[in-house]
SETORDREN-233432 format. One record per residue (C-alpha): z, x, y; residue number from 1. Coordinates in Angstrom, 1 decimal. Example, Ala and Ser with C-alpha at 12.3 -4.5 7.8 and 13.67 -1.06 7.14 Angstrom:
SETORDREN-233432
<up:7.8 east:12.3 north:-4.5 i:1>
<up:7.1 east:13.7 north:-1.1 i:2>
end
This chain:
SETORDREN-233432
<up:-1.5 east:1.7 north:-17.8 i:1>
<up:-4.6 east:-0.3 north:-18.1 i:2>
<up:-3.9 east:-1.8 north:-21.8 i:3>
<up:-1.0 east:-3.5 north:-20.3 i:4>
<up:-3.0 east:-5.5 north:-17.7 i:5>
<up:-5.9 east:-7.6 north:-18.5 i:6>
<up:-9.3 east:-6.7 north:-17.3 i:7>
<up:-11.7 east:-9.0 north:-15.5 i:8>
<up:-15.6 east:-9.0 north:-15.4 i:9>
<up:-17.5 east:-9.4 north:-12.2 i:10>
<up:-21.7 east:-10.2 north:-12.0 i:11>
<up:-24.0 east:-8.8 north:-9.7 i:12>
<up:-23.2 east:-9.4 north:-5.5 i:13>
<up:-20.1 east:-11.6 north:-6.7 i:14>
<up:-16.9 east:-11.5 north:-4.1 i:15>
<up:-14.0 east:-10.3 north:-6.0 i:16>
<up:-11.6 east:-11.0 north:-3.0 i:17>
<up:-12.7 east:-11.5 north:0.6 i:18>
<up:-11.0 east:-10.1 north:3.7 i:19>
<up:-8.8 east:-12.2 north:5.3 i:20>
<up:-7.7 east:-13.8 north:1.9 i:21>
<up:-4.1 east:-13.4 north:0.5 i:22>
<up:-3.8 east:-10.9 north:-2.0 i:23>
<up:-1.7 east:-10.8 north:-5.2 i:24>
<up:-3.1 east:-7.8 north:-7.1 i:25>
<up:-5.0 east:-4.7 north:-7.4 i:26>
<up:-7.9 east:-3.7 north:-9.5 i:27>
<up:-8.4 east:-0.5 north:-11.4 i:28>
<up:-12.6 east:-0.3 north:-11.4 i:29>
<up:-13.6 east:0.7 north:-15.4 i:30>
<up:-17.2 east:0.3 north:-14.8 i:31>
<up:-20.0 east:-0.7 north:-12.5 i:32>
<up:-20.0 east:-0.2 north:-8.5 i:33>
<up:-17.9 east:-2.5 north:-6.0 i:34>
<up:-19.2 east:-2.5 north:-2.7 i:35>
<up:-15.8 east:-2.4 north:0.2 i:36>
<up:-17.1 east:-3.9 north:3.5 i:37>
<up:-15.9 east:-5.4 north:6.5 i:38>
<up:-16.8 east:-8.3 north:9.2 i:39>
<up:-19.5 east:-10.7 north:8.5 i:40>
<up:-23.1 east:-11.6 north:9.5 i:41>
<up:-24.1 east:-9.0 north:12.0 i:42>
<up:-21.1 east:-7.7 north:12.4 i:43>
<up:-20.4 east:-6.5 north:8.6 i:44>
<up:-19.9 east:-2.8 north:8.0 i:45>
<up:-19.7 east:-1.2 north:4.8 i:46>
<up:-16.7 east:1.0 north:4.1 i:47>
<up:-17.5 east:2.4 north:0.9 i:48>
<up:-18.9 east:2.0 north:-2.5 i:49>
<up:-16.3 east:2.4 north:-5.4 i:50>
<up:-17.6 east:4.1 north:-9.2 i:51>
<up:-15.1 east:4.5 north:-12.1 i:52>
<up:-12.2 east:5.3 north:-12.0 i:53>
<up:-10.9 east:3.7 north:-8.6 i:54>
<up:-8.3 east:1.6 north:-7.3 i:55>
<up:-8.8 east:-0.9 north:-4.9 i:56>
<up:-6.9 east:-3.6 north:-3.4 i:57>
<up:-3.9 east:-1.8 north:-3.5 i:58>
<up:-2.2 east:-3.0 north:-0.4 i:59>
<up:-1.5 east:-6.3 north:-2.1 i:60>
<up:0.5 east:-5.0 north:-4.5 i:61>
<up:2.3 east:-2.0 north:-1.9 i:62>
<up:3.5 east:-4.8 north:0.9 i:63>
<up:4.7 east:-8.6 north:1.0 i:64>
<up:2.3 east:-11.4 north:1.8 i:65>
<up:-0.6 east:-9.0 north:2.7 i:66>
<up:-4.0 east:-9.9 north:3.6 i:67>
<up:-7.2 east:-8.2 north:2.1 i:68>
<up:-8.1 east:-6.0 north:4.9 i:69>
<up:-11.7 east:-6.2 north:3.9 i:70>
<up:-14.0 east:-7.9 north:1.4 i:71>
<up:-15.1 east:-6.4 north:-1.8 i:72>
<up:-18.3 east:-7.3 north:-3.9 i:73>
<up:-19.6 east:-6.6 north:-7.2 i:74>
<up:-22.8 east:-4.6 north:-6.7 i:75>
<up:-23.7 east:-5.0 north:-10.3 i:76>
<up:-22.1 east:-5.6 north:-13.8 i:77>
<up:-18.5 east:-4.8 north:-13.4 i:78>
<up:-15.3 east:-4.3 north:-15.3 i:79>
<up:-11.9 east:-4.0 north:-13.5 i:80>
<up:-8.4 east:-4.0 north:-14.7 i:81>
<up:-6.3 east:-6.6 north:-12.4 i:82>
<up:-2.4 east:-5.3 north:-11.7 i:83>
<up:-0.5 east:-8.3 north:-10.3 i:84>
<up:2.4 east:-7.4 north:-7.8 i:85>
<up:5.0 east:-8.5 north:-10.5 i:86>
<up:3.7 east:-6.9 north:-13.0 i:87>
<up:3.1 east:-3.5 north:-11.2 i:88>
<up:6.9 east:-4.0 north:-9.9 i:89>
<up:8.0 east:-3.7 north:-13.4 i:90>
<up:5.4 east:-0.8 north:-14.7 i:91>
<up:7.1 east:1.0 north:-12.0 i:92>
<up:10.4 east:1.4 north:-13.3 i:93>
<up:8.8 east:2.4 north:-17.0 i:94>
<up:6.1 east:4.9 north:-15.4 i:95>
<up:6.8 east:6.4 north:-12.3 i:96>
<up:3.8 east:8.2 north:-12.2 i:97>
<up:2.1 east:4.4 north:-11.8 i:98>
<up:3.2 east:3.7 north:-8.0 i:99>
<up:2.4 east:7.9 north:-7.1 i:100>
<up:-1.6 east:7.3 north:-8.7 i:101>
<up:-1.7 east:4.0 north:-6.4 i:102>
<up:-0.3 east:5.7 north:-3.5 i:103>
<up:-2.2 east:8.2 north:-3.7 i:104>
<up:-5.7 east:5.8 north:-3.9 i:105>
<up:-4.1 east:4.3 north:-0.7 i:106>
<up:-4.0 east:7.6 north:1.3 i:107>
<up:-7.3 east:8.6 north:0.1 i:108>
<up:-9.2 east:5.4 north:0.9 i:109>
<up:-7.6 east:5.0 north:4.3 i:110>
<up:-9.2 east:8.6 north:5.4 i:111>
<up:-12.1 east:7.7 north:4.2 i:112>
<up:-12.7 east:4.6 north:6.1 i:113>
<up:-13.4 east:4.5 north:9.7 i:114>
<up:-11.2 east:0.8 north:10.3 i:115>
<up:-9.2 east:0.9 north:13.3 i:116>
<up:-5.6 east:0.6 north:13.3 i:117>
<up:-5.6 east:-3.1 north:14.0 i:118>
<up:-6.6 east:-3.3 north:10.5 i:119>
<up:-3.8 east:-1.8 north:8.9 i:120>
<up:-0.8 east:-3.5 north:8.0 i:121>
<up:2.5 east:-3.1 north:10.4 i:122>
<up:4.1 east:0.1 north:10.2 i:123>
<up:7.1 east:-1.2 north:10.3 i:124>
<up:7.1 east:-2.9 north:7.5 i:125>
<up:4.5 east:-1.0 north:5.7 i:126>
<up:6.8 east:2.0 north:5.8 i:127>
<up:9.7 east:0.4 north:4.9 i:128>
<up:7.4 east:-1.5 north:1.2 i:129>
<up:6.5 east:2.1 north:0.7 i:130>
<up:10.0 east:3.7 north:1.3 i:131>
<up:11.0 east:0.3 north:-1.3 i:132>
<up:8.4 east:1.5 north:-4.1 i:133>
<up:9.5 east:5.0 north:-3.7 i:134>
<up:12.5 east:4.6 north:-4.2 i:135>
<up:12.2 east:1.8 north:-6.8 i:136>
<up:10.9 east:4.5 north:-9.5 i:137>
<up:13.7 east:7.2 north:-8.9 i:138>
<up:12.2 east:9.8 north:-6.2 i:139>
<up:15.8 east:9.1 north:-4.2 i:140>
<up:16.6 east:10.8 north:-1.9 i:141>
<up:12.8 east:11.3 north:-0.4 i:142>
<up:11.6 east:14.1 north:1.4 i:143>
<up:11.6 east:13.1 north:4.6 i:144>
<up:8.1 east:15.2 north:5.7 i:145>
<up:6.5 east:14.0 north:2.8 i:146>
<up:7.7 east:10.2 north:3.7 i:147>
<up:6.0 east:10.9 north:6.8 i:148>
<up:2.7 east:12.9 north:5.6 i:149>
<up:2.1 east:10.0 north:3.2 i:150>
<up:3.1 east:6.8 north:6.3 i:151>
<up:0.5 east:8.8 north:8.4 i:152>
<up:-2.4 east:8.7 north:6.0 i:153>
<up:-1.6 east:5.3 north:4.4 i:154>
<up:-1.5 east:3.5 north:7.5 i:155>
<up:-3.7 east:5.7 north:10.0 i:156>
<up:-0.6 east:6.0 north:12.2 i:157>
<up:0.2 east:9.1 north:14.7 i:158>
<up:2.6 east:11.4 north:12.9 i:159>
<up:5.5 east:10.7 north:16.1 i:160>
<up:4.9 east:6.9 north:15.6 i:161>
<up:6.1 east:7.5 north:11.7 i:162>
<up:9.2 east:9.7 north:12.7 i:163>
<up:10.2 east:7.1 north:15.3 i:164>
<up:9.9 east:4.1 north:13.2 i:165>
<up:12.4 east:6.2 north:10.3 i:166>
<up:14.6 east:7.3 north:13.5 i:167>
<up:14.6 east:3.2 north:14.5 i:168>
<up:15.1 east:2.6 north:10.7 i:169>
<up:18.0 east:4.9 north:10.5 i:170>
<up:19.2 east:3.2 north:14.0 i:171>
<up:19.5 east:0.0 north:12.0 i:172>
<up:21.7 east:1.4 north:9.4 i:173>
<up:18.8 east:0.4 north:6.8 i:174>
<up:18.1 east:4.6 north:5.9 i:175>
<up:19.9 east:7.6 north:5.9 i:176>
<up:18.4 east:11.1 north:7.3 i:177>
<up:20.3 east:14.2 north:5.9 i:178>
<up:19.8 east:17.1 north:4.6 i:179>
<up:19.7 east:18.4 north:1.1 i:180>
<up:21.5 east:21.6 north:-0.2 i:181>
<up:18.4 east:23.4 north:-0.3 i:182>
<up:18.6 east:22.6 north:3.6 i:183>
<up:15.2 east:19.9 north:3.5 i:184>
<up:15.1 east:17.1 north:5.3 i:185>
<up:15.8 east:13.9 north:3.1 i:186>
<up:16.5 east:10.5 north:3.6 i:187>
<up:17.8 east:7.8 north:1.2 i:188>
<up:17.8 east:3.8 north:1.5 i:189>
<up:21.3 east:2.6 north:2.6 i:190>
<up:21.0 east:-0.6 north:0.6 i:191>
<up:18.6 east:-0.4 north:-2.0 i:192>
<up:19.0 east:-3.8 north:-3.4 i:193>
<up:18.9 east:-5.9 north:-0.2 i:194>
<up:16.4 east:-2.9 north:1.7 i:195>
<up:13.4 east:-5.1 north:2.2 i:196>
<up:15.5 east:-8.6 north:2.8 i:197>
<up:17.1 east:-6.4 north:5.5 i:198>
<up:14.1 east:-5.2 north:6.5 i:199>
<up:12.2 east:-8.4 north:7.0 i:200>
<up:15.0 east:-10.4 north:8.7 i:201>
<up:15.1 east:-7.7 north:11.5 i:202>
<up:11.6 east:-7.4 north:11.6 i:203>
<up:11.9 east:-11.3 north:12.8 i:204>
<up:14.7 east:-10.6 north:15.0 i:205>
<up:12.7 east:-8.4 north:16.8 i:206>
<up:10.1 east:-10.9 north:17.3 i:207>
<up:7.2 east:-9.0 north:15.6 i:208>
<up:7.0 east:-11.7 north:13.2 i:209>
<up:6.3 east:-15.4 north:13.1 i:210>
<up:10.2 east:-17.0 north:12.1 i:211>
end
């Protein structure tokens, strides 16, 4: 994956991306240490410190118009391969294995760290980018308790809160919830190609969102 991206170098306590920012891309950490804090001045906390190989930044590239949920610095020399959302979109659909690694960093860090849930994105439409990118690279129909396993750790959210935002998802004819032969719980996007436009415009309606 990382020959296809370019890779950018990083001194010594320089920000890489700061929280609050808008982020476009994720970084793949070939060498040094980044440091993953939050806050500022007094108030700034440190997360974690990253060492090869770790992704970071992911939740740029997993939902739309996402802010960094926290700042992260260069602690010395560093070498990082940068994955834009575009490109990532379209490395997908060649490597499915791409968007599971990512996922997978997401669920990881979000354990680890002790942010509270105001930090993490909406679960609304965090669920429904990551039902998108699951789909996107041919796991249709998803397992519906894995859906849910991975929603609780990526976004820190009570396992009821996940199964009601699928049931209100399924409400609004945007997923299906069946079962499979084998008698497991799946569920399957209605429309795949409009799913997140759908999303998003009743995300508004709702009034969770700015119009």
């Amino acid at each position: 994956m990382s020959r296809d991206f370019p890779t950018k170098t990083f001194y010594s306590n320089e920000v890489i991306f700061r929280e609050g920012s808008r982020g476009e891309s994720a970084y793949i950490l070939k060498q040094g240490r980044v440091e993953i804090s939050v806050g500022s001045g007094e108030k700034r906390v440190v997360l974690t410190v990253l060492r090869p190989v770790s992704v970071f930044g992911e939740m740029a590239v997993l939902l739309k118009d996402q802010r960094r949920t926290a700042t992260a610095t260069a602690l010395d020399f560093v070498e990082a391969v940068e994955v834009d959302k575009d490109s990532f979109v379209a490395a997908v659909k060649k490597s499915p294995s791409i968007v599971s690694t990512v996922l997978g960093a997401l669920v990881e860090r979000l354990q680890r760290t002790t942010a509270k849930v105001s930090r993490t994105p909406d679960l609304f439409l965090g669920l429904c980018n990551m039902l998108d990118l699951l789909d996107a690279h041919g796991a249709a129909p998803l397992l519906y308790d894995r859906c849910v396993k991975a929603a609780c750790g990526a976004f820190l959210a009570e396992r009821t809160a996940v199964m009601e935002t699928l049931g209100m998802l399924e409400a609004l004819g945007l997923v299906t919830i069946d079962r499979d032969d084998a008698g497991r719980k799946v569920l399957s996007l209605k429309n795949r190609r409009d799913f997140l436009k759908q999303a998003y415009k009743l995300h508004c309606e709702m009034g969770d969102t700015p119009p």
